[in-house]
C-alpha positions as CSV (number, residue, x, y, z in Angstrom):
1,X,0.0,0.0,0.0
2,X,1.3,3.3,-0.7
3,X,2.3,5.6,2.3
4,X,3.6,8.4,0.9
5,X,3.6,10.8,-1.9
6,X,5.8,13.6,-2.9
7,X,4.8,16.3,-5.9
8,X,6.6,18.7,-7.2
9,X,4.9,22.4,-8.3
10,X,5.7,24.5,-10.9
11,X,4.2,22.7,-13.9
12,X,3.0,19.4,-12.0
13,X,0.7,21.0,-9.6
14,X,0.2,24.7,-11.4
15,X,2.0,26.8,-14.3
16,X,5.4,28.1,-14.4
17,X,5.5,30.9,-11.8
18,X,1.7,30.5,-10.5
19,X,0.5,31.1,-6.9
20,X,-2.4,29.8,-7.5
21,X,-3.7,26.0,-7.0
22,X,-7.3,24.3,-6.7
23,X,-8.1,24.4,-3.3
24,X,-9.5,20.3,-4.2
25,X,-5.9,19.4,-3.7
26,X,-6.0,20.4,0.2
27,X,-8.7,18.5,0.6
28,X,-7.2,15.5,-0.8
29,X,-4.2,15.6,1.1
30,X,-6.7,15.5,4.7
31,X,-8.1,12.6,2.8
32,X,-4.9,11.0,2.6
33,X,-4.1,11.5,5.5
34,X,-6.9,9.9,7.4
35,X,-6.0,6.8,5.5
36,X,-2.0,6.8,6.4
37,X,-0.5,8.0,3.3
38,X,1.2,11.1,3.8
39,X,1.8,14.2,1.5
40,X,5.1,16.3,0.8
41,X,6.0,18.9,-1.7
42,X,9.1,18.7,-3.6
43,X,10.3,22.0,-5.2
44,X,12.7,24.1,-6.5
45,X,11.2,26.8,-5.0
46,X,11.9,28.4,-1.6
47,X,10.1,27.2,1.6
48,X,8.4,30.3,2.4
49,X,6.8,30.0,-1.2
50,X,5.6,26.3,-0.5
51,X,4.2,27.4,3.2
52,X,2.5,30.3,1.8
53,X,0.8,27.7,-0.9
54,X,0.3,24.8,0.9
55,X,-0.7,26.9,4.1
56,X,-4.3,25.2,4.4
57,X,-2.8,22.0,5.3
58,X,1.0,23.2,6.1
59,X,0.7,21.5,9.5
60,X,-0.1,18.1,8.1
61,X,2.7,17.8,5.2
62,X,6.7,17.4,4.2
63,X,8.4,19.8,2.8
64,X,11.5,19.4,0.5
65,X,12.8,22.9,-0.3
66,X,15.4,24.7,-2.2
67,X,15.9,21.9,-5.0
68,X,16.4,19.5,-2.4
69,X,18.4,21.4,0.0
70,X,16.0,21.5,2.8
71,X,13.5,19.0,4.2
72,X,11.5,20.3,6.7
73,X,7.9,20.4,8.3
74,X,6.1,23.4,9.1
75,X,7.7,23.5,12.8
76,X,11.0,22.0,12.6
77,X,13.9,21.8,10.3
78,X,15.1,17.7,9.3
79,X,17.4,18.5,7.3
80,X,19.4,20.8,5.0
81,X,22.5,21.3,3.0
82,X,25.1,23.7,2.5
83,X,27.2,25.1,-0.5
84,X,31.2,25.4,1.0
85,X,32.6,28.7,1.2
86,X,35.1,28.7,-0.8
87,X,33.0,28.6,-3.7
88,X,30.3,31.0,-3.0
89,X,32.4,33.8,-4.7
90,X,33.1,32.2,-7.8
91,X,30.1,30.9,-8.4
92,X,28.4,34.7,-8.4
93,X,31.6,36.2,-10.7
94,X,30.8,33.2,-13.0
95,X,26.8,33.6,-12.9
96,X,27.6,38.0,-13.3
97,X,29.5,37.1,-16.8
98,X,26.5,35.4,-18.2
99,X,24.3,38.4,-20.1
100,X,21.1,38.8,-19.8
101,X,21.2,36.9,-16.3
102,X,20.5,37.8,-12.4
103,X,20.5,35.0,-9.8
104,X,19.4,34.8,-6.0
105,X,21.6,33.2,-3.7
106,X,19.1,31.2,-1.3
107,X,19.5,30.1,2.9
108,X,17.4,27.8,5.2
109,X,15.5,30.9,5.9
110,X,15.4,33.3,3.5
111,X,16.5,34.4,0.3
112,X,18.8,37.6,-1.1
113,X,19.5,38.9,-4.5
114,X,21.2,42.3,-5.6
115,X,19.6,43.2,-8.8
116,X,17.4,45.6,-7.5
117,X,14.4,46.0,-5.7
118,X,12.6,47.0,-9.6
119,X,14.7,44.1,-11.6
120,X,12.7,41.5,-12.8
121,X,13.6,39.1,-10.9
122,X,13.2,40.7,-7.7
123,X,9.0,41.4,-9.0
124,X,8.9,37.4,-10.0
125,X,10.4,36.2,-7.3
126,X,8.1,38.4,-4.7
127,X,4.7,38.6,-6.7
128,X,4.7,35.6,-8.7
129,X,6.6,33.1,-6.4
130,X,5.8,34.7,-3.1
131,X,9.3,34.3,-1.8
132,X,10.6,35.8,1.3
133,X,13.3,37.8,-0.5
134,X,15.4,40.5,0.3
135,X,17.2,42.7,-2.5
136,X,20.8,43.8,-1.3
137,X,23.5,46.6,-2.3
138,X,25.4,43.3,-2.9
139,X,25.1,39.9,-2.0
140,X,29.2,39.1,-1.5
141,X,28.7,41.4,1.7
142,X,26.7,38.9,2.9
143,X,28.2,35.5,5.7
144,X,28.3,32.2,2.8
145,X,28.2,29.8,5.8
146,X,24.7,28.7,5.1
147,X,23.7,29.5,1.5
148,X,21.9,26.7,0.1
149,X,21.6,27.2,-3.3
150,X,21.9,29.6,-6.5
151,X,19.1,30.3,-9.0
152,X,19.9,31.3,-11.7
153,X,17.2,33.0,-13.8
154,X,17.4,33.8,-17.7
155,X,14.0,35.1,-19.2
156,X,14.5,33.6,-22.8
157,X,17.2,30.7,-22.7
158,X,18.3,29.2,-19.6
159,X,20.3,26.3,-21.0
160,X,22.4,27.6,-24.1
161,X,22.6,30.7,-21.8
162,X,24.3,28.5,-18.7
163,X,26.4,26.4,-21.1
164,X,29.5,27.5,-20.3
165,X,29.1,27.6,-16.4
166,X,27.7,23.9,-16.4
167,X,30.8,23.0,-18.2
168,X,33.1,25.2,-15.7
169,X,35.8,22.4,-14.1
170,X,35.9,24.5,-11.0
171,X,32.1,23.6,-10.5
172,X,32.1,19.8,-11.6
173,X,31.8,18.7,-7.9
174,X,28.4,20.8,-7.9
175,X,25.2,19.6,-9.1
176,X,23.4,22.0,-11.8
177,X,19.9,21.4,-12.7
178,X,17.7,23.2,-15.4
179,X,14.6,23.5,-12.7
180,X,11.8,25.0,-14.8
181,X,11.8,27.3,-17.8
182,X,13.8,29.9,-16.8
183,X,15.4,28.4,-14.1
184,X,19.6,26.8,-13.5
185,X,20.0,26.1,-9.9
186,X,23.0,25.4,-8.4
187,X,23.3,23.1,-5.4
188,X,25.7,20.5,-3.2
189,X,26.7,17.5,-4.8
190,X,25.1,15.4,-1.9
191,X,22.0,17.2,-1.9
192,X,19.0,16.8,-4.6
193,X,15.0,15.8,-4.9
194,X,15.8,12.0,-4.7
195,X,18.6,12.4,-2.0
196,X,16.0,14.9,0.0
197,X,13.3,12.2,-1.0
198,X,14.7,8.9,0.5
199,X,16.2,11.0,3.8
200,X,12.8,11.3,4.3
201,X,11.8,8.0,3.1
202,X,14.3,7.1,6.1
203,X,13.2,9.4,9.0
204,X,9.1,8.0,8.2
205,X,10.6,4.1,8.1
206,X,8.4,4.1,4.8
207,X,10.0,1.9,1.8
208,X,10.8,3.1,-0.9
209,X,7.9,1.0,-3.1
210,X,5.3,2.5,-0.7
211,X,5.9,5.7,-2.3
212,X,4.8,7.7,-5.5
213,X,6.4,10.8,-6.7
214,X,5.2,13.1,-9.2
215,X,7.7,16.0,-11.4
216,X,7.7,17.2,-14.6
217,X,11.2,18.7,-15.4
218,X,14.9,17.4,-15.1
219,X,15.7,18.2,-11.4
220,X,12.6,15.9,-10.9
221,X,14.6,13.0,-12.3
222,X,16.9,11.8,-9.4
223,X,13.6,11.5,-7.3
224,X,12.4,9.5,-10.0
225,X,15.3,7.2,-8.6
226,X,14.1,6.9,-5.0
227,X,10.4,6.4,-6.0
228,X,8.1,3.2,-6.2
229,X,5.7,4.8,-8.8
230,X,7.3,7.9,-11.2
231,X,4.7,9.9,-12.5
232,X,4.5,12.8,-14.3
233,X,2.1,15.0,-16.3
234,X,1.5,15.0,-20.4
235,X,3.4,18.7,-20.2
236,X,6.4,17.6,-18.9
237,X,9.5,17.5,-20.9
238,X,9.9,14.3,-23.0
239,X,12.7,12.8,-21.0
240,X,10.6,12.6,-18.0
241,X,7.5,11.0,-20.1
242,X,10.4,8.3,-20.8
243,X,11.5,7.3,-17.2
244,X,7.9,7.7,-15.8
245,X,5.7,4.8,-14.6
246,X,2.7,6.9,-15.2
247,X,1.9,9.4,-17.0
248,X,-1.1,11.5,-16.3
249,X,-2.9,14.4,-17.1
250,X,-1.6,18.1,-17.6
251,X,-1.2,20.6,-14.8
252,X,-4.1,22.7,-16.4
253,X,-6.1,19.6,-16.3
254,X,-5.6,18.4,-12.4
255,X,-3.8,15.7,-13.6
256,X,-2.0,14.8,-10.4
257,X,-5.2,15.3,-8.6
258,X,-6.9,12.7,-10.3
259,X,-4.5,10.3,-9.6
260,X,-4.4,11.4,-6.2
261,X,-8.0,10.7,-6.3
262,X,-7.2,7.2,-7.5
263,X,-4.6,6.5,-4.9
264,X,-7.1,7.3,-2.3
265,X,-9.7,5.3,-3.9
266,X,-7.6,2.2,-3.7
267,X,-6.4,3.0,-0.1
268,X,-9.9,3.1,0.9
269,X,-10.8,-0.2,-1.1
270,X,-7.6,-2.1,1.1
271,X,-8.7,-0.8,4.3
272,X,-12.3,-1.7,3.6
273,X,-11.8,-5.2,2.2
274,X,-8.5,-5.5,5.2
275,X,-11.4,-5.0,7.7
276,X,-13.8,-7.4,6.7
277,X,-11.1,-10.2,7.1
């Protein structure tokens, strides 16, 4: 029986960039619940962006933050991982040489960026994504000893935009995920969705084929690893369609709620018929 499932957001759950979800999906998750599978969302995004979405149920889910950086509940921190200092510096000279690009440099707790309080960016990030963010004079002023991760945003071409930064030897022990459509993000080695994903596989003493996890772009892929079921939605990008177990529905179409729907349905079939015995 499955006892936990883990979704990503941004175009799983809603569109790129949308605060906005079907308040149907709350009351799935209490359904769940009741039944013993548990929920967690799995994002790229910050935490104070999931909390802020999910904030209906936020006492009763897992979070996975920050590309898998941070894995959390609402009132305690599990987890989290840390970029060494050494490399903090580099890694913003490198992101400042790529043109047309501005990048936020991400904690446990919050989130800074120096492109200005006007840029972009800073608008997307605050309006769009709801992110606790806080624009700076400039972020290299700022203590490195718990940055989690770099975003890197590029409005029209994130990946031949990046190239030259994935390829950078001085970053080859550093993972580097394209993470939505606009989105590079930069994180430990050691940390990720499916590393964040079985840690808390771990900490529930829940098997790895008693879960399901549902994504839809390339950072979603090494969860896919540490899943019973991968699923993903018919707008995802064709390499995920390829490793998926299942393949539902579109974001706009509540695809992952229907099969939440399903799971439940089954869930409550097993109890019913376990009963009876």
């Amino acid at each position: 029986m499955i006892k936990l499932i883990a979704s990503d957001i941004d175009g799983t759950l809603v569109k790129e960039g949308s605060h906005e979800i079907s308040p149907e999906y709350f009351e799935v998750i209490e359904e769940l619940k009741k039944v013993g599978i548990r929920f967690c969302a799995c994002s790229g995004r910050q935490y104070a962006s999931m909390l802020d979405l999910f904030r209906p149920v936020a006492d009763d889910i897992f979070f996975i933050s920050g590309n898998g950086t941070v894995v959390r509940t609402k009132e305690r921190l599990l987890h989290s991982w840390h970029l060494e200092q050494d490399i903090i510096l580099p890694i913003i000279e490198a992101i400042r040489r790529i043109e047309g690009a501005s990048f936020v440099m991400e904690t446990p707790g919050t989130c800074y960026t120096d492109a200005g309080d006007d840029s972009q960016l800073f608008l997307l990030m605050r309006d769009n994504y709801h992110y606790d963010i806080e624009n700076v004079d400039d972020v290299t002023k700022l203590p490195f000893d718990k940055v989690t991760k770099f975003a890197i945003y590029h409005p029209t071409s994130i990946e031949t935009s990046t190239e030259q930064i994935r390829k950078d030897p001085r970053f080859a022990h550093l993972s580097m995920t394209i993470s939505g459509a606009w989105w590079l993000d930069i994180t430990p080695r050691e940390a990720g969705k499916g590393e964040a994903y079985a840690l808390l596989q771990e900490y529930l003493g829940i098997k790895k084929e008693e879960t399901v996890y549902f994504g839809d772009n390339l950072n979603d892929l090494s969860a896919f690893k540490e899943t019973g079921i991968a699923a993903t939605v018919a707008n995802a990008r064709q390499e995920l369609k390829e490793a998926a177990d299942l393949v539902e529905r579109s974001y706009a179409k509540n695809g992952v709620l229907r099969e939440l729907r399903n799971i439940l349905g089954h869930a409550r079939d097993y109890i019913a018929a376990n009963s009876n015995e």
